[in-house]
PyMOL CGO cylinders between C-alpha atoms (Angstrom):
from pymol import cmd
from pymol.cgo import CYLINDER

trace = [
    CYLINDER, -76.64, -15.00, -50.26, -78.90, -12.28, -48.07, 0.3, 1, 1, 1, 1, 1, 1,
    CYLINDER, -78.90, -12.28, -48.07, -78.10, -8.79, -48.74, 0.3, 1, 1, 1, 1, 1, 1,
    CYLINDER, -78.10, -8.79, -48.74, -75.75, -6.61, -46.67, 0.3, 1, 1, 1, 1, 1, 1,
    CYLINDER, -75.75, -6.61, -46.67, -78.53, -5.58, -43.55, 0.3, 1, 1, 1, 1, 1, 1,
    CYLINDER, -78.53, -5.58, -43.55, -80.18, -2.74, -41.85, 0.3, 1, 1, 1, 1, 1, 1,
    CYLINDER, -80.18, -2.74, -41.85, -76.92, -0.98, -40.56, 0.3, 1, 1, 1, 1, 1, 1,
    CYLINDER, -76.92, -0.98, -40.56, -75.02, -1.26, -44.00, 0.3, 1, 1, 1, 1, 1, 1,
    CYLINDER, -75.02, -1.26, -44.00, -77.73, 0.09, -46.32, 0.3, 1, 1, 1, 1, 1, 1,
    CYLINDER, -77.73, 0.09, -46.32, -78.10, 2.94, -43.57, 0.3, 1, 1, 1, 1, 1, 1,
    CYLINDER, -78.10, 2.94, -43.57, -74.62, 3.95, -43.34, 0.3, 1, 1, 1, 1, 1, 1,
    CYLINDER, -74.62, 3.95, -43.34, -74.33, 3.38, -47.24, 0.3, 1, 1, 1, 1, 1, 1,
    CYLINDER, -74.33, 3.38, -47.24, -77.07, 5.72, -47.71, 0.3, 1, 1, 1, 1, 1, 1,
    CYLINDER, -77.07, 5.72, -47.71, -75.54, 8.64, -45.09, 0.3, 1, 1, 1, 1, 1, 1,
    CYLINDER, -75.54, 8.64, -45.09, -72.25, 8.20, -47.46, 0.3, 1, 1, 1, 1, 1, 1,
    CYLINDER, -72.25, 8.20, -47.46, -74.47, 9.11, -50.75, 0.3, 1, 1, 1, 1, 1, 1,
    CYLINDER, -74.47, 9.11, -50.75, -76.04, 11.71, -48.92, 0.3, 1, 1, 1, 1, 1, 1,
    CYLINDER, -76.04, 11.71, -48.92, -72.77, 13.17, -47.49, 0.3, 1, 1, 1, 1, 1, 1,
    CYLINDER, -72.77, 13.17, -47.49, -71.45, 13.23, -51.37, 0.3, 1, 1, 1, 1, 1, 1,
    CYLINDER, -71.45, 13.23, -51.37, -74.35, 15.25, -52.54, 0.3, 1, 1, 1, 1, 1, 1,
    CYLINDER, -74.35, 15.25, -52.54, -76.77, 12.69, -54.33, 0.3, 1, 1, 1, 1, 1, 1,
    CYLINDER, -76.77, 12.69, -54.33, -79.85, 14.45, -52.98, 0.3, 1, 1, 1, 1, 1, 1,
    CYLINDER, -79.85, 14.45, -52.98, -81.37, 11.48, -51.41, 0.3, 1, 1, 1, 1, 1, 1,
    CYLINDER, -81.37, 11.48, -51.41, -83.23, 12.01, -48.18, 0.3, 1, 1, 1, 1, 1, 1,
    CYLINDER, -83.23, 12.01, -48.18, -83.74, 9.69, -45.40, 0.3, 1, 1, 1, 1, 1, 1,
    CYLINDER, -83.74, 9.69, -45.40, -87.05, 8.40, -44.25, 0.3, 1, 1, 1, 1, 1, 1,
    CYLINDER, -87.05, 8.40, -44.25, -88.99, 9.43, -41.26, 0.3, 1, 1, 1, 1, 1, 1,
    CYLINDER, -88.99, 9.43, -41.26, -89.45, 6.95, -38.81, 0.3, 1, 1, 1, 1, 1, 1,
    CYLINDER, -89.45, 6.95, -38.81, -93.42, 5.74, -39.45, 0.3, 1, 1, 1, 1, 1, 1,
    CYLINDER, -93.42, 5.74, -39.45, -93.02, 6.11, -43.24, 0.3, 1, 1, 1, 1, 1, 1,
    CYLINDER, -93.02, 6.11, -43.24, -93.70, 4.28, -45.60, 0.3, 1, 1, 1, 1, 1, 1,
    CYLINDER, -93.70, 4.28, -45.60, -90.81, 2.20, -46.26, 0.3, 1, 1, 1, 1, 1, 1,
    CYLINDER, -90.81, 2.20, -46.26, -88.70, 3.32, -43.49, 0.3, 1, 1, 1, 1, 1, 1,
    CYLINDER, -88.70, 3.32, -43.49, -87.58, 0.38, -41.03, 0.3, 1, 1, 1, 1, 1, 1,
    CYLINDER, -87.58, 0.38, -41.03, -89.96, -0.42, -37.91, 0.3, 1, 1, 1, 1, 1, 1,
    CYLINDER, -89.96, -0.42, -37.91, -88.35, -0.92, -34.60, 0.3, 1, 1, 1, 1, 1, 1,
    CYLINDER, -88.35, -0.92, -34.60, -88.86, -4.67, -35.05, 0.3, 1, 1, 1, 1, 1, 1,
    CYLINDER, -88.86, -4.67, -35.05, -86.66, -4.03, -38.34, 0.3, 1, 1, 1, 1, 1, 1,
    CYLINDER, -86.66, -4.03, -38.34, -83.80, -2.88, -35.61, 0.3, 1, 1, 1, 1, 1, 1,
    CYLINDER, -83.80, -2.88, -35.61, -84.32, -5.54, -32.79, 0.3, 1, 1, 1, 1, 1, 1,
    CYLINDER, -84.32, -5.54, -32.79, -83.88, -8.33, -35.58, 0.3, 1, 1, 1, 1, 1, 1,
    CYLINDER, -83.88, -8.33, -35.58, -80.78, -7.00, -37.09, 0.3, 1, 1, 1, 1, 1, 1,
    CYLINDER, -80.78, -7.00, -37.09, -79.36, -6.46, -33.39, 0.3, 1, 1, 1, 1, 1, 1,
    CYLINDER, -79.36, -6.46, -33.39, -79.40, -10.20, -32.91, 0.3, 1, 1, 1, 1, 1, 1,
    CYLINDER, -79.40, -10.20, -32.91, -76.85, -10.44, -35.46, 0.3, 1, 1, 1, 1, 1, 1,
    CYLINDER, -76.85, -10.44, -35.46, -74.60, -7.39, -35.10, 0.3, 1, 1, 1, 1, 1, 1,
    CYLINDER, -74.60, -7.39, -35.10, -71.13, -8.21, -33.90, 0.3, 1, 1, 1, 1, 1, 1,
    CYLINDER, -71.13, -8.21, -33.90, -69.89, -7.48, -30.77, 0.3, 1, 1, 1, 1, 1, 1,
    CYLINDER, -69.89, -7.48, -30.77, -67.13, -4.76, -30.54, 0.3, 1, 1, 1, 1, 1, 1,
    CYLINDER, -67.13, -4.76, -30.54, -63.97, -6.44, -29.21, 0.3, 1, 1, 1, 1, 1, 1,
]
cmd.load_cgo(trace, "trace")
């Protein structure tokens, strides 16, 4: 089974962050931050707010 996605880890990480863990997130162009393709893909499967 695939992992959560994009938006999970994201929002998982800005929780972490909020509780003090020190973690930073990356800039966009960085090494091992998401690309805009990484976004377009995961927008194909996003539900729709009813």
């Amino acid at each position: 089974m695939p992992g959560k996605g994009l938006y999970a880890n994201i929002h998982a990480k800005r929780k972490r962050i909020a509780a003090g863990s020190g973690e930073k997130m990356r800039k966009p162009g960085s090494k091992g931050a998401p690309t805009a393709a990484a976004f377009r893909k995961s927008a194909k499967t996003a539900k729709k707010k009813k």
